[in-house]
NULUMZA-717266 format. One record per residue (C-alpha): residue number from 1; residue in three letters; chain; x, y, z. Coordinates in Angstrom, 2 decimals, decimal comma. Layout:
BEGIN
<site NUM 'ALA' 'A' <X Y Z>>
...
% end
This chain:
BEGIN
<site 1 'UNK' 'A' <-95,05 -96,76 65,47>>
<site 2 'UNK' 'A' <-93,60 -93,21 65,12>>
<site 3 'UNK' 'A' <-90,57 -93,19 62,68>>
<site 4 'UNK' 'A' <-87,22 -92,65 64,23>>
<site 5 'UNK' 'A' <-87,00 -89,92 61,37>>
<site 6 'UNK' 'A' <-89,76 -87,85 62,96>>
<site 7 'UNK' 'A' <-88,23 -87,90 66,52>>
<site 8 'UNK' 'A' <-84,10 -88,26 66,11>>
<site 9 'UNK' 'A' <-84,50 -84,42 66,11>>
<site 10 'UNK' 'A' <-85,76 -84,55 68,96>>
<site 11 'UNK' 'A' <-83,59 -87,12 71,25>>
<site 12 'UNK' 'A' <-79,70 -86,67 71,92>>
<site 13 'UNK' 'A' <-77,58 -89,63 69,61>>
<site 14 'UNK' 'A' <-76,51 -91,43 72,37>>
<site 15 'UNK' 'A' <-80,58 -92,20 73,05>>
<site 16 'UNK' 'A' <-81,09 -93,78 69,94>>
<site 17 'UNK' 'A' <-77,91 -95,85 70,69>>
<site 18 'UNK' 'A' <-79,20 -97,01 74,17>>
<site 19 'UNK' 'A' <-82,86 -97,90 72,16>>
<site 20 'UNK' 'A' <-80,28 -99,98 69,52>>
<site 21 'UNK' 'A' <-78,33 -101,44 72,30>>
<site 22 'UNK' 'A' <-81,89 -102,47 73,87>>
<site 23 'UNK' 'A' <-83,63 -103,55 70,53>>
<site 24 'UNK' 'A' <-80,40 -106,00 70,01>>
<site 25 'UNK' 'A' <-80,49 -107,24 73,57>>
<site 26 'UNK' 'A' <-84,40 -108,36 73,01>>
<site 27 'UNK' 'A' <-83,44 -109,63 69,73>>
<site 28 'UNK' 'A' <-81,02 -111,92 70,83>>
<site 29 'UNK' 'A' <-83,18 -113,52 74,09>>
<site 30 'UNK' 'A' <-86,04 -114,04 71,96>>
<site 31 'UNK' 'A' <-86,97 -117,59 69,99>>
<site 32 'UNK' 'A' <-90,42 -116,90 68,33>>
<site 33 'UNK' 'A' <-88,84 -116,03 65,05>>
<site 34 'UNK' 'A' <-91,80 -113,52 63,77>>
<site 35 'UNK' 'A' <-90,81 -111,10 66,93>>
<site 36 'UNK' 'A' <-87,05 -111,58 65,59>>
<site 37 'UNK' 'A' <-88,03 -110,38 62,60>>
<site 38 'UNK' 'A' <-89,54 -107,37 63,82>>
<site 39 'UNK' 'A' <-87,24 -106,35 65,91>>
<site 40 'UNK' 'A' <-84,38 -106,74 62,77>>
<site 41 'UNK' 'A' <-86,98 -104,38 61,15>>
<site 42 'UNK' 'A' <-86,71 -102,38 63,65>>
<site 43 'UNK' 'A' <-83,31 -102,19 64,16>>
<site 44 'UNK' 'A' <-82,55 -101,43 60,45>>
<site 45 'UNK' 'A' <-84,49 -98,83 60,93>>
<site 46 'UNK' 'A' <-83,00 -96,99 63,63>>
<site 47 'UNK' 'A' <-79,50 -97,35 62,52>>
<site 48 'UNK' 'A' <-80,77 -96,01 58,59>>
<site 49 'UNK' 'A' <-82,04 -93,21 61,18>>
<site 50 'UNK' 'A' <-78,56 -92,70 62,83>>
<site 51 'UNK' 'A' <-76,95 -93,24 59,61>>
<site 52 'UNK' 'A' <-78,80 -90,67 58,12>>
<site 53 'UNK' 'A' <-78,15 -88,03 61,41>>
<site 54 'UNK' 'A' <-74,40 -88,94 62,08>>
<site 55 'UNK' 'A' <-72,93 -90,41 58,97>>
<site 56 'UNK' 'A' <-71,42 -93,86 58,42>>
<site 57 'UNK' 'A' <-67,82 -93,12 59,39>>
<site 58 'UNK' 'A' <-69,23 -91,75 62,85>>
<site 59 'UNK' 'A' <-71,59 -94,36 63,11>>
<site 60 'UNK' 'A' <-69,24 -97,33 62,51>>
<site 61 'UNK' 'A' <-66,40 -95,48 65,01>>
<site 62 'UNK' 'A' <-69,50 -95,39 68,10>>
<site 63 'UNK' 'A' <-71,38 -98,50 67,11>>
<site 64 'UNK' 'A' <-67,65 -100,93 67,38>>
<site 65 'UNK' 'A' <-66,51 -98,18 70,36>>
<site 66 'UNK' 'A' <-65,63 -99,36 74,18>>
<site 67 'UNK' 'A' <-68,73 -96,51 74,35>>
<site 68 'UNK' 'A' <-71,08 -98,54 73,18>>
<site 69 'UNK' 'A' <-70,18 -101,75 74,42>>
<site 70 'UNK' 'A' <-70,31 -100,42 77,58>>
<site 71 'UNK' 'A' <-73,54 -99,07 77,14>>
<site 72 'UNK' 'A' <-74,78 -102,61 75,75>>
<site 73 'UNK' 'A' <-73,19 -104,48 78,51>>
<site 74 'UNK' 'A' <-74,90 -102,06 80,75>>
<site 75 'UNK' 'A' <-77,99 -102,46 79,75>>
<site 76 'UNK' 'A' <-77,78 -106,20 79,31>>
<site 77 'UNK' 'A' <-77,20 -106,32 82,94>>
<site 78 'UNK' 'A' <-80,58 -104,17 83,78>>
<site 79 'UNK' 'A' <-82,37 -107,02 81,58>>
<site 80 'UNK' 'A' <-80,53 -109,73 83,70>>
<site 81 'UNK' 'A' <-81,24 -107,69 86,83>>
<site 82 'UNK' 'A' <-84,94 -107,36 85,92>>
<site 83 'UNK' 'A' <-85,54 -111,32 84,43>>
<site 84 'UNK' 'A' <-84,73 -111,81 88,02>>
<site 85 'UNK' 'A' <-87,86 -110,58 89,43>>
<site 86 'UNK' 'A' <-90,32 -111,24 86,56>>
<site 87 'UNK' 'A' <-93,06 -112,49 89,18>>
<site 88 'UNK' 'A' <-92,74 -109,80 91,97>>
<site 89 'UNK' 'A' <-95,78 -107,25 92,09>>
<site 90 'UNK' 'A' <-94,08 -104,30 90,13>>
<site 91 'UNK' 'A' <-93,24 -106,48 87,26>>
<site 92 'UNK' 'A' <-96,59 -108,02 86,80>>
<site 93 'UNK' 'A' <-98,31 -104,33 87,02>>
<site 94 'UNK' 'A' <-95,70 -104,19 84,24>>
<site 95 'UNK' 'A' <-96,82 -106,01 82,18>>
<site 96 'UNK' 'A' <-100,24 -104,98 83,27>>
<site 97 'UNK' 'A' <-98,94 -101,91 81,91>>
<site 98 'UNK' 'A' <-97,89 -103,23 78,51>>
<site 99 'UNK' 'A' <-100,97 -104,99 78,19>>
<site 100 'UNK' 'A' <-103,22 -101,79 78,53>>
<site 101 'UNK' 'A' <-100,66 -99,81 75,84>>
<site 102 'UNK' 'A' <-101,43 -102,70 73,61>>
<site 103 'UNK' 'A' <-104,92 -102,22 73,78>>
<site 104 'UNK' 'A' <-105,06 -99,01 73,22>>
<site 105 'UNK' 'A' <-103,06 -98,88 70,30>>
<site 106 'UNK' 'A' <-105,05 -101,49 68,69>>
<site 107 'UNK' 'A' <-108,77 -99,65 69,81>>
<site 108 'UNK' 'A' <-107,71 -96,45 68,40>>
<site 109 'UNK' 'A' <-105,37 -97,07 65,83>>
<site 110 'UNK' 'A' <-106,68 -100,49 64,42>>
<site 111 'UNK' 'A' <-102,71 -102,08 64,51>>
<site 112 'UNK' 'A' <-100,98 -104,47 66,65>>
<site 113 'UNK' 'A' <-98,17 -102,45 68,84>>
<site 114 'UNK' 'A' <-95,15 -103,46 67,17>>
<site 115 'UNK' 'A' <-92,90 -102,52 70,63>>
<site 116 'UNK' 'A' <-91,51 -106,32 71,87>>
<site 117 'UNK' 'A' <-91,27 -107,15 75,73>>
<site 118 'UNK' 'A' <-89,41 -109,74 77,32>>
% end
């Protein structure tokens, strides 16, 4: 996994709160408790990583914002949206898709891709 450090640089603020928003939406629809864990990994990460490029005050005045609920509701919606048509033929090329990035992280870089799908 690249490190949020080496790419916040590169991606406007607001994307690495639409990747949080995302990251806590999977969180909370998943069971297996080992993917939970990952993804609260994960998430710690990213907001050290926006803590780090925004400060805390900022931080704490987007993260409880209408902004970002907005953007979480949002995006809880496209997951809703898309659960909806888990077994039509773009979904399962999909996830055809995810399979194949899987494998090739794990040929040439000898580690289990650490992104979750639901």
């Amino acid at each position: 996994m690249i490190s949020v450090k080496c790419v916040l640089h590169k991606i406007e603020i607001a994307q690495a709160f639409d990747e949080l928003s995302i990251l806590e939406i999977k969180k909370s629809k998943l069971i297996n408790q080992k993917q939970k864990k990952l993804l609260e990994k994960q998430i710690n990460v990213l907001k050290d990583e926006i803590l780090l490029a925004v400060g805390s005050v900022l931080m704490e005045k987007i993260y409880h914002s209408d902004f970002y609920k907005n953007l979480f509701n949002t995006n809880l919606d496209i997951f809703i949206s898309v659960d909806k048509f888990k077994t039509s033929e773009p979904a399962q090329l999909n996830m055809k898709r995810i399979d194949a990035k899987r494998k090739l992280q794990e040929y040439f870089f000898g580690k289990v891709l650490e992104e979750i799908k639901i």
